[in-house]
C-alpha positions as CSV (number, residue, x, y, z in Angstrom):
1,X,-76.8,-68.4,-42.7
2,X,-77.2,-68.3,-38.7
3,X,-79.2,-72.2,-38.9
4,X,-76.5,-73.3,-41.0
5,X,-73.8,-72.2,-39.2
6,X,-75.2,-72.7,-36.2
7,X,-75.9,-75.9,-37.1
8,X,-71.8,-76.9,-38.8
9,X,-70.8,-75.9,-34.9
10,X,-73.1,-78.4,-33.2
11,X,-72.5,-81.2,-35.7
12,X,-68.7,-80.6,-35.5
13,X,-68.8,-80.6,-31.8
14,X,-71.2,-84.1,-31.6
15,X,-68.8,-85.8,-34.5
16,X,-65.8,-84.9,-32.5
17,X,-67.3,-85.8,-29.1
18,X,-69.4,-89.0,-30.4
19,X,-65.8,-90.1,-31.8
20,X,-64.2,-90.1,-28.6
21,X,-67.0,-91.9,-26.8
22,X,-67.2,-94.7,-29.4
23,X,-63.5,-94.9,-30.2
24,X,-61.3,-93.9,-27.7
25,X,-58.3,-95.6,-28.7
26,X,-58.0,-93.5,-32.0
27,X,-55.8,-90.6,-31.2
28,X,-57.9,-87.8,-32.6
29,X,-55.8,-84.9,-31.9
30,X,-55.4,-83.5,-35.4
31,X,-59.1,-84.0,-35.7
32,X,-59.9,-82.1,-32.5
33,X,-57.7,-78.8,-34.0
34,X,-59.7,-79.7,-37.5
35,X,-62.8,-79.3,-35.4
36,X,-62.1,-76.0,-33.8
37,X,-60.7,-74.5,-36.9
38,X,-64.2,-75.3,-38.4
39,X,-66.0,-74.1,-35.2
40,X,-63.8,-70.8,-35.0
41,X,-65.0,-69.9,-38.7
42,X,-68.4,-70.7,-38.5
43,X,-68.7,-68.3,-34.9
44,X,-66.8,-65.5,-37.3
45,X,-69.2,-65.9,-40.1
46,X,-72.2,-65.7,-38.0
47,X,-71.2,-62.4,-36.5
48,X,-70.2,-61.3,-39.8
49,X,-73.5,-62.2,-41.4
50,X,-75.4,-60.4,-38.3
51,X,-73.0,-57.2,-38.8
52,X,-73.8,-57.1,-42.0
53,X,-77.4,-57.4,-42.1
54,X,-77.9,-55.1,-39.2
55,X,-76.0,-52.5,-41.1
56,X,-77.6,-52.7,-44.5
57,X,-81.0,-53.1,-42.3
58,X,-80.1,-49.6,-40.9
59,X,-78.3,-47.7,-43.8
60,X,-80.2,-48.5,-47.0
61,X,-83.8,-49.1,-47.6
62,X,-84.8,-52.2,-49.9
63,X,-86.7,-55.2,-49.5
64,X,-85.7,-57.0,-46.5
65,X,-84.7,-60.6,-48.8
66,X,-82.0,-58.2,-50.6
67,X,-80.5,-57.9,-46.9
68,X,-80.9,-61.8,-46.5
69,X,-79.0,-62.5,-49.5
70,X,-76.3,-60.2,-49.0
71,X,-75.4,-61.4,-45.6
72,X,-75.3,-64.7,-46.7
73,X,-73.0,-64.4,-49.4
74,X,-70.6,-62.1,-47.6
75,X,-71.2,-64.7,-45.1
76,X,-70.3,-67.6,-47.1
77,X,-67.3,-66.0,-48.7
78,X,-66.2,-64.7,-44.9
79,X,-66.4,-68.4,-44.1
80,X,-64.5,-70.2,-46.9
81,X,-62.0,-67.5,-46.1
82,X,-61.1,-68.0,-42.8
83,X,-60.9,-71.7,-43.1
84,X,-57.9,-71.1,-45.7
85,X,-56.4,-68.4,-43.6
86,X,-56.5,-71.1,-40.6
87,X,-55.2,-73.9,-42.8
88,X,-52.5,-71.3,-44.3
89,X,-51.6,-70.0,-40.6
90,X,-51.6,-73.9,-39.1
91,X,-50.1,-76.2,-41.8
92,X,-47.2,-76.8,-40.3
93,X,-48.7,-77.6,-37.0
């Protein structure tokens, strides 16, 4: 969950600044707050995913891949949330 998301806020920050290099006659405004609405989630669901796997780490004792799993899923779901709380919050802007 950390290489993935880790890796959605690189890509989205090349795309978005390889754009602007190559085309920079395409106003890419709406793009650029698409880009930080995607980077904003993925920083949220990283430290989600590292709460929660630090938590269950420390509180309950199972096999460590039970942790793994967990986090991610919270992870993914913490994720998918935000970015429809962003679009909800921004739609109009």
């Amino acid at each position: 969950a950390l290489a993935t998301s880790s890796s959605v806020i690189c890509n989205s920050l090349f795309l978005y600044i390889g754009l602007k290099k190559k085309y920079p006659q395409i106003i890419i405004i709406k793009l650029g707050k698409t880009v930080a609405k995607i980077i904003f989630s993925a920083i949220i669901s990283v430290g989600c995913a590292v709460i929660i796997y630090n938590i269950l780490n420390y509180a309950i004792l199972m096999p460590r891949l039970f942790y793994l799993m967990i986090a991610v899923g919270f992870s993914g779901i913490i994720y998918l949330l935000f970015l429809e709380i962003i679009i909800i919050m921004f739609s109009n802007s």
